[in-house]
SERO-4910 file (N, C-alpha, C, O; in steps of 0.05 Angstrom, whole numbers):
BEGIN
 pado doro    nc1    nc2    nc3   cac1   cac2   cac3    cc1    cc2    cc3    oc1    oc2    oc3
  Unk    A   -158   -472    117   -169   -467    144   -146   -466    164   -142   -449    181
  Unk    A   -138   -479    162   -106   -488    179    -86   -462    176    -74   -453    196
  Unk    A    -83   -451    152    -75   -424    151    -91   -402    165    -81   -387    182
  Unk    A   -114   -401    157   -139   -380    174   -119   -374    208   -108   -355    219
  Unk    A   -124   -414    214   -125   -406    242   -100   -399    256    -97   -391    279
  Unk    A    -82   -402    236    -44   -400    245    -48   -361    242    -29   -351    255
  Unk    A    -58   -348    234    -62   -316    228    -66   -315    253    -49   -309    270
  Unk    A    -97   -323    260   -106   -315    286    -91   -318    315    -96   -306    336
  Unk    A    -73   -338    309    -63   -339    337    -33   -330    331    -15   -334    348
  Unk    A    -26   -314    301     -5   -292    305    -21   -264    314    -12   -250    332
  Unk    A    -39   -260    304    -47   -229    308    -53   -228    343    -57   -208    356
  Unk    A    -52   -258    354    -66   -265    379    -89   -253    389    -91   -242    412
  Unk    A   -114   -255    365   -144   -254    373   -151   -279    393   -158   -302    387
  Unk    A   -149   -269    415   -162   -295    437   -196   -292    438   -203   -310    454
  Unk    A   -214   -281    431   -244   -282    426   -252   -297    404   -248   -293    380
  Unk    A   -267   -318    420   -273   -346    403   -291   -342    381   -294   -354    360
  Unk    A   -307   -313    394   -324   -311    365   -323   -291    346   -341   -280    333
  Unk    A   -292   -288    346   -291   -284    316   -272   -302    297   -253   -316    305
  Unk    A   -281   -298    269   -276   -316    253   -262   -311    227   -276   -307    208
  Unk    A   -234   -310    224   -213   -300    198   -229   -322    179   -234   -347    179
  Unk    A   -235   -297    163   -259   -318    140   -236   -311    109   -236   -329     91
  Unk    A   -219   -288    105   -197   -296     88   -175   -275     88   -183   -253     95
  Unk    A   -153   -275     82   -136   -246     76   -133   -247     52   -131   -266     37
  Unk    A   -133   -208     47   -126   -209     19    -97   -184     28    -96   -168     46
  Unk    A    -80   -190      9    -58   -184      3    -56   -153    -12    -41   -149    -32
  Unk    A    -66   -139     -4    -51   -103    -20    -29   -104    -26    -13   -122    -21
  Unk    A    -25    -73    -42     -7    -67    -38     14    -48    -21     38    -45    -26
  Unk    A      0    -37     -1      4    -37     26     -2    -39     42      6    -24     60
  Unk    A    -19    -58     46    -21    -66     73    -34   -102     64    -33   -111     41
  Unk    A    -44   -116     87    -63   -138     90    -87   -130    102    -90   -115    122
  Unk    A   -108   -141     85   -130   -135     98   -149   -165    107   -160   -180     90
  Unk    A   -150   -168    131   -160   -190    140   -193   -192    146   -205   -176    161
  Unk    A   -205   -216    130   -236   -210    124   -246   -226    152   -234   -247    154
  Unk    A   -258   -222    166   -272   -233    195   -302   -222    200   -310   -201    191
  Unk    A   -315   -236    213   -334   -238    225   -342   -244    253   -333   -265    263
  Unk    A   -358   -227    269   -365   -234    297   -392   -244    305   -412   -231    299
  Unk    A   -394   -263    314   -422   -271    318   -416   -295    340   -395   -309    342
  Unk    A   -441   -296    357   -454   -307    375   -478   -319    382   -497   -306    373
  Unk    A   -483   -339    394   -508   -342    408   -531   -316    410   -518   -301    425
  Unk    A   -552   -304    406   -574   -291    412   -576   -292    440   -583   -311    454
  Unk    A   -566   -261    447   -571   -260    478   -594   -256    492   -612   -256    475
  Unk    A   -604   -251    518   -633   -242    523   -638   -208    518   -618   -195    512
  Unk    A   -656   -198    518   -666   -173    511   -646   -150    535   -651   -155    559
  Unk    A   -633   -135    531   -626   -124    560   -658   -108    565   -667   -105    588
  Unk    A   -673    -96    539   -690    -89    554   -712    -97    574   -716    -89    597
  Unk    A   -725   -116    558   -747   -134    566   -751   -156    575   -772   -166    583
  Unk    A   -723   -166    573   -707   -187    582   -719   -218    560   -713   -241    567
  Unk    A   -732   -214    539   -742   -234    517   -712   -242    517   -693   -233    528
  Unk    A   -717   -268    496   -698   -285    477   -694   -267    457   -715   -262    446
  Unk    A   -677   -257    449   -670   -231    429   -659   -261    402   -651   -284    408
  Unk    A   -662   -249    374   -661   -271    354   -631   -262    334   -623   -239    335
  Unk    A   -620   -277    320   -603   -267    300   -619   -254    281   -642   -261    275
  Unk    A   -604   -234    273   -617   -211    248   -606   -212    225   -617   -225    207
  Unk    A   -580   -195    222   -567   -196    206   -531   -185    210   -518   -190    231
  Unk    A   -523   -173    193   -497   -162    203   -487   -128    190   -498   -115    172
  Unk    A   -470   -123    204   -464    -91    208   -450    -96    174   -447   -117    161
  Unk    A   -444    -68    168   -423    -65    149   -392    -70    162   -381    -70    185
  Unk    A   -387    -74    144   -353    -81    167   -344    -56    182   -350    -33    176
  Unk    A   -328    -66    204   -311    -44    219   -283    -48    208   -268    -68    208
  Unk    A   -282    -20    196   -247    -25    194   -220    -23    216   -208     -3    221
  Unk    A   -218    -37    223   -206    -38    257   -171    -38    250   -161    -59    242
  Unk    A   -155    -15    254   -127    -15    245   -111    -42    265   -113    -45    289
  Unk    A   -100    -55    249    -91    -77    272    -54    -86    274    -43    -81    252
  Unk    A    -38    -96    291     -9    -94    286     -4   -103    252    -18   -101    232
  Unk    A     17   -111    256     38   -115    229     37   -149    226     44   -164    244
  Unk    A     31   -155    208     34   -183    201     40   -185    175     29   -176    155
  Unk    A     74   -208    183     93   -206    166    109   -188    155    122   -194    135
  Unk    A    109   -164    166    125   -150    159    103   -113    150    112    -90    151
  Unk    A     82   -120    143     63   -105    126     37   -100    153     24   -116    167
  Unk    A     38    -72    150     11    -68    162    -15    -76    158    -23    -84    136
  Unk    A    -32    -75    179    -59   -106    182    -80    -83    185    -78    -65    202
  Unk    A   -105    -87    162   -135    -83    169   -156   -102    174   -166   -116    157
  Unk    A   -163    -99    208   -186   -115    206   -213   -112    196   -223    -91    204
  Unk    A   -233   -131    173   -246   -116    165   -275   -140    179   -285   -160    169
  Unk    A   -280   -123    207   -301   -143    215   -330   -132    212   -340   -109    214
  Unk    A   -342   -162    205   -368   -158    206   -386   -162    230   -384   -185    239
  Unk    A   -401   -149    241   -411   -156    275   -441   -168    267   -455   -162    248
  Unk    A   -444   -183    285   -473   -182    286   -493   -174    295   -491   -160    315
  Unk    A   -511   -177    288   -543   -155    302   -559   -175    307   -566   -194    293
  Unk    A   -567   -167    336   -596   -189    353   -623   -161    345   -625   -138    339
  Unk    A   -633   -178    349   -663   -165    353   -686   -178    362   -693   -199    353
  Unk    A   -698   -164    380   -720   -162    406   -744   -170    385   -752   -151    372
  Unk    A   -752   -189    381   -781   -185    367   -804   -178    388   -826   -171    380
  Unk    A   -799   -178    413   -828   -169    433   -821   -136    437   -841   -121    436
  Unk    A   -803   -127    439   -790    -94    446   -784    -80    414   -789    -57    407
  Unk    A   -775    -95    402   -759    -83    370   -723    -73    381   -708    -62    364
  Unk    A   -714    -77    407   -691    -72    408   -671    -76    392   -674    -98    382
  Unk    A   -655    -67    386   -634    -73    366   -610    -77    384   -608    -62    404
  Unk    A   -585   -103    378   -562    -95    389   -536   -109    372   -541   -123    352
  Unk    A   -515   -105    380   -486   -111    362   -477   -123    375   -473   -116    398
  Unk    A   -471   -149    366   -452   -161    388   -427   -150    391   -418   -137    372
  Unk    A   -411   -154    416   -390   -141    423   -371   -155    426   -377   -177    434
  Unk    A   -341   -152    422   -312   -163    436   -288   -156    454   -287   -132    453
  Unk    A   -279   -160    461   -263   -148    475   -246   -139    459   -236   -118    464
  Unk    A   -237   -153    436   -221   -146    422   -216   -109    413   -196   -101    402
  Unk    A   -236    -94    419   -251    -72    422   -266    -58    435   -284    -72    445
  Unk    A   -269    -27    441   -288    -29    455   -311    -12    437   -308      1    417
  Unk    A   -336    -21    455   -363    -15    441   -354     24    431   -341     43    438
  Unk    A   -375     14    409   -369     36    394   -345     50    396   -342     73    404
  Unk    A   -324     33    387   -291     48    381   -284     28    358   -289      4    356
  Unk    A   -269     48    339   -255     27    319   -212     21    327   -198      9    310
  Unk    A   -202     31    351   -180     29    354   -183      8    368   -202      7    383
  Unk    A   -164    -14    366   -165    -34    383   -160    -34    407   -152    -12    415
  Unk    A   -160    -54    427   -146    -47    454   -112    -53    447    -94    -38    452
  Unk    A   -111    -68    439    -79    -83    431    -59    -51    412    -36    -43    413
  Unk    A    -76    -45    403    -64    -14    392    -64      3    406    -45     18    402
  Unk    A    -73      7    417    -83     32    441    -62     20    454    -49     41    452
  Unk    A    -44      3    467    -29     -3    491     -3     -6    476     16    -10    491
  Unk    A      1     -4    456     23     -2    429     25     37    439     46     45    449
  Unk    A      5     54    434     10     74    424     26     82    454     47     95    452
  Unk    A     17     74    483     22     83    499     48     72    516     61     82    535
  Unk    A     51     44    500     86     37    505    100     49    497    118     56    512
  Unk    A     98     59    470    110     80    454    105    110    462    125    125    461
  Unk    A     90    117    468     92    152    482    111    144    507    129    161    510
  Unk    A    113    120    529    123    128    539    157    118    533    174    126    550
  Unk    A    166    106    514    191    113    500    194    135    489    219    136    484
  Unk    A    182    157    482    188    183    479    192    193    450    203    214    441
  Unk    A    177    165    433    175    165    406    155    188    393    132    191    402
  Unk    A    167    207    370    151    221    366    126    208    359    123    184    355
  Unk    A    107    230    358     73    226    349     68    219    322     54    200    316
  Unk    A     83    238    300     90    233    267    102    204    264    103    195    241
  Unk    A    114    184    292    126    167    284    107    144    302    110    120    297
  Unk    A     99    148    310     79    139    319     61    128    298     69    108    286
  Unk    A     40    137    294     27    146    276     39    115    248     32     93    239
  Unk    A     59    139    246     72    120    218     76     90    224     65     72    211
  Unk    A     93     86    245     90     50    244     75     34    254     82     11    255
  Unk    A     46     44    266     21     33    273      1     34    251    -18     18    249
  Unk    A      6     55    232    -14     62    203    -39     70    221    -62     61    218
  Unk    A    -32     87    237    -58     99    245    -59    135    243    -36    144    244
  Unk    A    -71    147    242    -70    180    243    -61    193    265    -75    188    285
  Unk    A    -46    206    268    -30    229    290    -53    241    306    -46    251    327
  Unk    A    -80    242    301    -94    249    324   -104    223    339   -110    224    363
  Unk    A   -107    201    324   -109    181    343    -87    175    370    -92    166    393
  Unk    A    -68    182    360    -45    184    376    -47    200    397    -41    198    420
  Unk    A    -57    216    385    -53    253    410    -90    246    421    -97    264    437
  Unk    A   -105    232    418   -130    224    433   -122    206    460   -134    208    481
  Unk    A    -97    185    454   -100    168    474    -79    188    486    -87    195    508
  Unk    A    -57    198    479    -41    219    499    -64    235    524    -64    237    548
  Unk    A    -86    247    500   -103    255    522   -119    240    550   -132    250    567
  Unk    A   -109    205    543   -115    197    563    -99    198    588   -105    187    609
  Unk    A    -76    215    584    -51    205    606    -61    233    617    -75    251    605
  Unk    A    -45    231    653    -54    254    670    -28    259    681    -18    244    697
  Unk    A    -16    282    672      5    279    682     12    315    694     13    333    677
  Unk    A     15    319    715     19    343    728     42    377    711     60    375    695
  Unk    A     37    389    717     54    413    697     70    416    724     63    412    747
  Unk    A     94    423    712    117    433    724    118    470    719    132    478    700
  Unk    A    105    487    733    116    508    725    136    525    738    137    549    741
  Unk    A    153    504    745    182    521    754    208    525    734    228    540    735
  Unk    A    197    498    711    222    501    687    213    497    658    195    483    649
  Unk    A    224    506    651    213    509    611    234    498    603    254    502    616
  Unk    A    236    483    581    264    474    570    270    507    544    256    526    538
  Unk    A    297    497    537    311    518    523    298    515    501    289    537    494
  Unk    A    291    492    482    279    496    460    251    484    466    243    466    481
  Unk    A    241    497    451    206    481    458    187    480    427    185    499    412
  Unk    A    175    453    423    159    455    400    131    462    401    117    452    418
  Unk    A    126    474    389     87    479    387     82    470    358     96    470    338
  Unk    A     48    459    366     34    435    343     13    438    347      5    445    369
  Unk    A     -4    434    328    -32    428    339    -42    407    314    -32    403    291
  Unk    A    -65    395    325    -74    376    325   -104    372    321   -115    389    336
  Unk    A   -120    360    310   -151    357    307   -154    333    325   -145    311    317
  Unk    A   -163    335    344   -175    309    369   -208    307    348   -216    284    349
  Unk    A   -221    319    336   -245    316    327   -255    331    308   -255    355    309
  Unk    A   -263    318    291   -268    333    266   -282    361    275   -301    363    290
  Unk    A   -266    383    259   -273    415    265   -259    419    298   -263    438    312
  Unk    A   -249    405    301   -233    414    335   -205    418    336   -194    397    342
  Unk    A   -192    433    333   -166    433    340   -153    438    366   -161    455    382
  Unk    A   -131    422    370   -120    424    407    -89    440    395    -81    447    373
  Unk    A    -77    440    425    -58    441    417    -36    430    439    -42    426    462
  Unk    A    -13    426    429     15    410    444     42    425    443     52    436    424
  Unk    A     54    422    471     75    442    471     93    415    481     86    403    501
  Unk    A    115    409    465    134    393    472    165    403    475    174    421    461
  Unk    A    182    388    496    203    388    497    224    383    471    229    360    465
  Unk    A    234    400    459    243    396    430    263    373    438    252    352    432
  Unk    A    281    371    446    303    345    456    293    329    461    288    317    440
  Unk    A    285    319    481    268    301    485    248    287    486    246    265    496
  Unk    A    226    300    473    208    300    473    186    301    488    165    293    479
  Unk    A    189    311    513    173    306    537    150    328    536    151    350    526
  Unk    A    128    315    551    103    333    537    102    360    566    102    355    590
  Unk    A    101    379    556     97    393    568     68    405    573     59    416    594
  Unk    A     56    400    547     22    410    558     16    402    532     25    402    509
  Unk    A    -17    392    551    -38    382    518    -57    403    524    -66    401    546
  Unk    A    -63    419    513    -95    447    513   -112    435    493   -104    424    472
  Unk    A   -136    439    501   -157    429    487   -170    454    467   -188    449    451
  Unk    A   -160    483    471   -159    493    446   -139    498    435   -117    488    442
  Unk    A   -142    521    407   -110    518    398   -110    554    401    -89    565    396
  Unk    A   -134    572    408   -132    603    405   -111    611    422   -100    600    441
  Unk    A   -110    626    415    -82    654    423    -85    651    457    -67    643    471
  Unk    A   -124    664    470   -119    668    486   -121    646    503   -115    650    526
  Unk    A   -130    618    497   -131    594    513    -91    597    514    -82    611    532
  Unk    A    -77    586    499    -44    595    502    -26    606    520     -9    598    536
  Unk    A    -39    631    510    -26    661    527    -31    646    553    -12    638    567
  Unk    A    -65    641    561    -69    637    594    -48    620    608    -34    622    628
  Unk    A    -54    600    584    -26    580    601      1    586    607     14    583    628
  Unk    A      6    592    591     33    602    593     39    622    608     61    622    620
  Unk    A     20    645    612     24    665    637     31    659    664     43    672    681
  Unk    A     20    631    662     22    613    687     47    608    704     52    598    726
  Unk    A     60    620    685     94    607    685    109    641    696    104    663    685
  Unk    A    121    639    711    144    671    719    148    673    690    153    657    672
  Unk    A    144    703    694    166    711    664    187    700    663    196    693    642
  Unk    A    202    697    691    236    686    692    232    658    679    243    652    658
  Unk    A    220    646    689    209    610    675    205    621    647    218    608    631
  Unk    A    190    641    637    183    635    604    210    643    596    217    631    576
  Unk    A    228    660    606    253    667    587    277    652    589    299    658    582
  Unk    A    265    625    602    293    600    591    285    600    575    304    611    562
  Unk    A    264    593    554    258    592    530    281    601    502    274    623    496
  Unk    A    297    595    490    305    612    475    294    609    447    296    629    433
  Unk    A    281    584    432    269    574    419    252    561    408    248    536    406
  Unk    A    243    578    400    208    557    396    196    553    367    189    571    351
  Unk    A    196    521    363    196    509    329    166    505    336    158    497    358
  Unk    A    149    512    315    133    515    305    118    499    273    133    496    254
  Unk    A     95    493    270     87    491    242     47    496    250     26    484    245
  Unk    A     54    519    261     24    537    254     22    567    243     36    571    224
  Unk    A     12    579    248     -2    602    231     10    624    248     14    625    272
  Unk    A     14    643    229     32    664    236     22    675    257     40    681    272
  Unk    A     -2    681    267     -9    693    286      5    688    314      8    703    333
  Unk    A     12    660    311     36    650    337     51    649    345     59    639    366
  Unk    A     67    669    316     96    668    318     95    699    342    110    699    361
  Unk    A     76    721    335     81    747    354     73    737    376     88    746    394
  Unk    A     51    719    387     43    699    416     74    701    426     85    718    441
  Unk    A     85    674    411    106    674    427    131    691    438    147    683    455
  Unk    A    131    719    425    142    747    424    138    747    452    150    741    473
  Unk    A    113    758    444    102    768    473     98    751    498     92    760    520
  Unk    A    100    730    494    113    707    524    132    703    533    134    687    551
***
């Protein structure tokens, strides 16, 4: 038990109700077994005494590095239910937010790191999370277009924000600095943007790295 609780206050879960019930050891990664549960709150509908039910399947919640090896939380939530309404509900943590499996503590990892200017592929890799999770919370940042300068080399990427969705990202090859996130990846969502720009602005351009589909390589011809 004494071990349990020395985990919890490395991973620094400060929500009292949840509970490191054991870890097991992979071979790459740790996977930490937990549970969330509480008191039976009142009904939000009807406002009754809502009762304990039972519990969710686990959430697999990607979580930092402990000891050296990447961490899965594998929590189990609990479920109230309304016996006067039939409401159903999950209890919640902060440790998360409702209905999301990225943590908050990850989510503020990914965005210390975007703004060190760490690639996305590297991203990605030492959080053990997927490159569109990455490029989802990027989509949280708001950050203004410059169209008075293009850098000399520029990368294009695209990306799935959602299953069957692809976006796309135009970065500063040196530096990495984002030049634009588009929420599609077609020719003419592209083209538009980039027209945006003086021809004189698109022809600092002298190079443009790529890993999409040939159709983009004549796009960028013609920009």
């Amino acid at each position: 038990m004494e071990q349990l609780h020395f985990i919890t206050k490395l991973l620094d879960i400060k929500d009292p109700n949840i509970q490191i019930l054991d870890i097991i050891n992979k071979d790459t990664h740790k996977e930490i077994i937990a549970k969330l549960d509480y008191d039976a709150p009142s009904c939000p509908e009807c406002g009754s005494q809502m009762k304990k039910y039972d519990f969710q399947k686990p959430s697999k919640i990607p979580y930092l590095e402990t000891t050296g090896m990447p961490s899965r939380i594998l929590l189990r939530k609990r479920r109230f239910k309304c016996y006067h309404c039939s409401k159903m509900m999950v209890a919640e943590t902060p440790l998360v937010k409702k209905n999301h499996q990225i943590p908050r503590i990850i989510n503020q990892k990914i965005a210390q790191k975007l703004i060190e200017k760490i690639s996305m592929t590297d991203i990605a890799h030492q959080l053990a999370i997927s490159t569109s999770t990455v490029i989802r919370k990027l989509n949280d940042f708001h950050f203004e277009h410059d169209f008075s300068r293009l850098p000399k080399i520029m990368s294009w990427d695209e990306y799935a924000f959602t299953k069957g969705k692809m976006s796309f990202i135009a970065q500063d090859f040196d530096n990495l600095n984002i030049i634009t996130v588009l929420e599609g990846r077609t020719q003419a969502v592209i083209r538009n943007h980039f027209l945006r720009y003086d021809r004189a602005v698109r022809c600092q351009v002298k190079i443009i790295t790529m890993d999409m589909f040939s159709p983009y390589y004549d796009l960028a011809k013609q920009l």
